[in-house]
C-alpha positions in Angstrom: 0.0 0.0 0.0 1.2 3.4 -1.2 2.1 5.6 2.3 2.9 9.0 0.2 1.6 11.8 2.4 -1.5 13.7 1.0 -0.2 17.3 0.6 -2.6 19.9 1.4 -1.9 23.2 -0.3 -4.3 25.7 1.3 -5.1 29.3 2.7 -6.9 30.6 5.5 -8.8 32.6 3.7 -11.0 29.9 1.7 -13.9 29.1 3.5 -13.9 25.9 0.9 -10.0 24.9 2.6 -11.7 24.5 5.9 -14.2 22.6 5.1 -12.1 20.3 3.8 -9.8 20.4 6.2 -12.5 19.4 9.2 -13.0 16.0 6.9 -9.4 15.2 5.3 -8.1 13.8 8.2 -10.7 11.0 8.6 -10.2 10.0 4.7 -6.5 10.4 5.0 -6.9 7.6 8.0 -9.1 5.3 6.3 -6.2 4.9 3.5 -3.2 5.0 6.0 -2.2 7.9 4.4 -0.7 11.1 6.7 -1.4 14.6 5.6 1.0 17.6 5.0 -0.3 21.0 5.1 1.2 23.2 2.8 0.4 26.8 3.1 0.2 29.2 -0.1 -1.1 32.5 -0.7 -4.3 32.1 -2.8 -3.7 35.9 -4.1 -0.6 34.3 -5.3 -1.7 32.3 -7.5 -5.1 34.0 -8.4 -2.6 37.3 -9.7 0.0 34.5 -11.6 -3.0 33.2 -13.5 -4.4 36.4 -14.0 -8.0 35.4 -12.7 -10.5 36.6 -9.5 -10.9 35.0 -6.3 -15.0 33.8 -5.9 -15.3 36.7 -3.3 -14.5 39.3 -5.4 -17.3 38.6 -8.2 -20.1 40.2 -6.3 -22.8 37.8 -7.0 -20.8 35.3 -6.5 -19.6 36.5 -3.2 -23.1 36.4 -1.5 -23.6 32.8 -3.0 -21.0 31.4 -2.2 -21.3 32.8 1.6 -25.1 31.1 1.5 -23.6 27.7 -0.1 -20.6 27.5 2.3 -22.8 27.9 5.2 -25.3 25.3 3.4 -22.3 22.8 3.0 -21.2 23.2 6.7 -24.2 22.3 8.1 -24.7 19.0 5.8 -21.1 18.5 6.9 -22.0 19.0 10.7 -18.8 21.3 11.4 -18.8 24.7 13.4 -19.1 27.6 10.5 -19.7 31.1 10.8 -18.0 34.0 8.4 -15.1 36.2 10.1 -15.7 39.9 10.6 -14.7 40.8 7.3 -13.9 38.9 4.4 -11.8 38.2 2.1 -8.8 39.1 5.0 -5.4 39.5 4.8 -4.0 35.9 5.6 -0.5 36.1 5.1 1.2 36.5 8.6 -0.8 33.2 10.1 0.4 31.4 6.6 4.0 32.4 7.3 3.8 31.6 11.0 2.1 27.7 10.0 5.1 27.7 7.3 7.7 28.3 10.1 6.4 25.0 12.0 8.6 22.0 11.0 7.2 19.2 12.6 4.2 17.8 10.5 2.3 17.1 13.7 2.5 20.3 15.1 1.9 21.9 12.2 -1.3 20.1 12.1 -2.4 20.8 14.6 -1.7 24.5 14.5 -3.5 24.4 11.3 -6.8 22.8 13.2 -6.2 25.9 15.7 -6.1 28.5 13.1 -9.1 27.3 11.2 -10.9 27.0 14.2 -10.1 30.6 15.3 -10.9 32.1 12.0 -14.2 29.8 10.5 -15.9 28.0 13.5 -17.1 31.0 15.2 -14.9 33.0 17.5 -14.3 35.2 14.0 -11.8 37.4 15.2 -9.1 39.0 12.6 -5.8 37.1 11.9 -4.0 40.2 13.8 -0.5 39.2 15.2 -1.9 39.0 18.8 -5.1 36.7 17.7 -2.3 34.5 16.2 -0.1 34.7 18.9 -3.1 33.1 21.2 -4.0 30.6 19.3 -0.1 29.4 18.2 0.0 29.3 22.4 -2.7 27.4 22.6 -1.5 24.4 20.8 1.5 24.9 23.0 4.2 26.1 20.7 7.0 28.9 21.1 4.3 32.3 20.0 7.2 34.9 20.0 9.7 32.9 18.3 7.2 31.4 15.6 5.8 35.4 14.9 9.4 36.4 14.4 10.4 33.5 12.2 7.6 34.5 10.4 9.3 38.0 9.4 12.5 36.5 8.3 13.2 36.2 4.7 13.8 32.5 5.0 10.1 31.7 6.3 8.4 33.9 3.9 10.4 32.9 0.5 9.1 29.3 1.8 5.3 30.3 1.3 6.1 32.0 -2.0 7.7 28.9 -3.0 4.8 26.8 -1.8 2.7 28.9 -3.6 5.3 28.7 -7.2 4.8 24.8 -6.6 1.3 24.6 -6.6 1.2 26.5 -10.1 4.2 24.3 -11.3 2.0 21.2 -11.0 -0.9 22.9 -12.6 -3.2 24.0 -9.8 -5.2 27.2 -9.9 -6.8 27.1 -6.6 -7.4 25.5 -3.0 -7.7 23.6 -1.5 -5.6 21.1 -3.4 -4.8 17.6 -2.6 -2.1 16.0 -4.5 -2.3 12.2 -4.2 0.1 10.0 -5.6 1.0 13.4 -8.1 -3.1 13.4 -8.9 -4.7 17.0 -8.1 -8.1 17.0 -6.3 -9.0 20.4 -6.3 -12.3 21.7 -3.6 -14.3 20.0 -1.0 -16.3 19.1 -3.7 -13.7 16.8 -5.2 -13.0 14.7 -1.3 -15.0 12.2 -2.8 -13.1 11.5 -6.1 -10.1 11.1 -4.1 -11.5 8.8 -2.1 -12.2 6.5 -5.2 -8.8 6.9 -6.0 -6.8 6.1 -3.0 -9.1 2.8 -3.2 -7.9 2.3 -6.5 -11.3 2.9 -8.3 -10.7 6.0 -10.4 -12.8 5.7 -13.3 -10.3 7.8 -15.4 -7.9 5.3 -17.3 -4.2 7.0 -18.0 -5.4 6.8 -22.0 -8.8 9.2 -21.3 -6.8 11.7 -19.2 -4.1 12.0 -21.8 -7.1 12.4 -24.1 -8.2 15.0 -22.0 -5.3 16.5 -21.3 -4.5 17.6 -25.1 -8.3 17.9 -26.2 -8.5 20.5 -28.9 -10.1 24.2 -28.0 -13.0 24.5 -30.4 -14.3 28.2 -29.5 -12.2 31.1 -27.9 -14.5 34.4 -26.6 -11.4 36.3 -27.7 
């Protein structure tokens, strides 16, 4: 049986991440598979591909707000919308980035998600960090400065570079065995995969893959 960590490529910001996130870990264990969170900056990628986040198409923002809080309460999870949103994400990216061990950068992850999406909805400020990085019982002052070190935040711009290098455009993204699985939406499909039950041979996805363009709107 394959072992390969699922990577987790992710931001705070996306409402869609954490949902995921509050059901990965369960799938991940039914496969014996560990997770490794990998923090990018969504802007990051939306500005290399030249495209808008979902929250800044304005009927798109209010639907998705009603659909997210529709698909947390099939999902069962704590959900309620930050003070403001989209917010600026970056420090508590850099600060999860600075973690090196995979557990505890789980489980500052959980913490984080929890402080931003299952209802306390206070801003990603440094102190609000600083709380919650305490709470899972890590070093706050020397995790907030690694986090202003050049080292710690080339590492999230490179995250972010690696994403696009394998061809993904948002998150949250799964790679599995070098197969993307991009959304919530898309937990199932991966879950057919790791059991070996992808319906998509190596022949249709190449198919895919180079399938002509018949129409262009420019």
């Amino acid at each position: 049986m394959n072992r390969t960590p699922l990577r987790f490529f992710f931001d705070y910001v996306s409402p869609y991440a954490y949902l995921a996130w509050t059901q990965l870990p369960a799938l991940a264990g039914r496969h014996g598979r560990a997770i490794e969170p990998v923090p990018v900056l969504f802007a990051g990628v939306l500005n290399a591909l030249g495209t808008t986040g979902p929250a800044e198409v304005k009927p798109k923002r209010f639907y998705i707000y009603k659909q997210t809080q529709r698909m947390a309460h099939e999902l069962g999870v704590p959900f309620r919308y930050p003070e403001a949103h989209p917010f600026n994400p970056l420090l508590a990216l850099r600060v999860t980035a600075a973690v090196r061990d995979e557990e505890a950068r789980r489980r500052l992850v959980s913490a984080l998600y929890a402080a931003v999406w299952a209802g306390s909805g206070g801003p990603l400020t440094p102190e609000h960090v600083s709380t919650v990085v305490a709470s899972v019982g890590l070093d706050a002052p020397a995790l907030l400065s690694a986090a202003q070190t050049p080292e710690v935040k080339d590492l999230v711009r490179r995250n972010t570079e690696e994403l696009l290098a394998l061809e993904g455009f948002g998150v949250p993204t799964v790679v599995a065995d070098g197969e993307l699985f991009f959304g919530v939406d898309s937990l199932g499909h991966l879950e057919r995969f790791l059991r070996g039950e992808d319906p998509l041979s190596p022949e249709e996805k190449e198919r895919l893959r180079t399938l002509p363009v018949g129409a262009s709107r420019s």
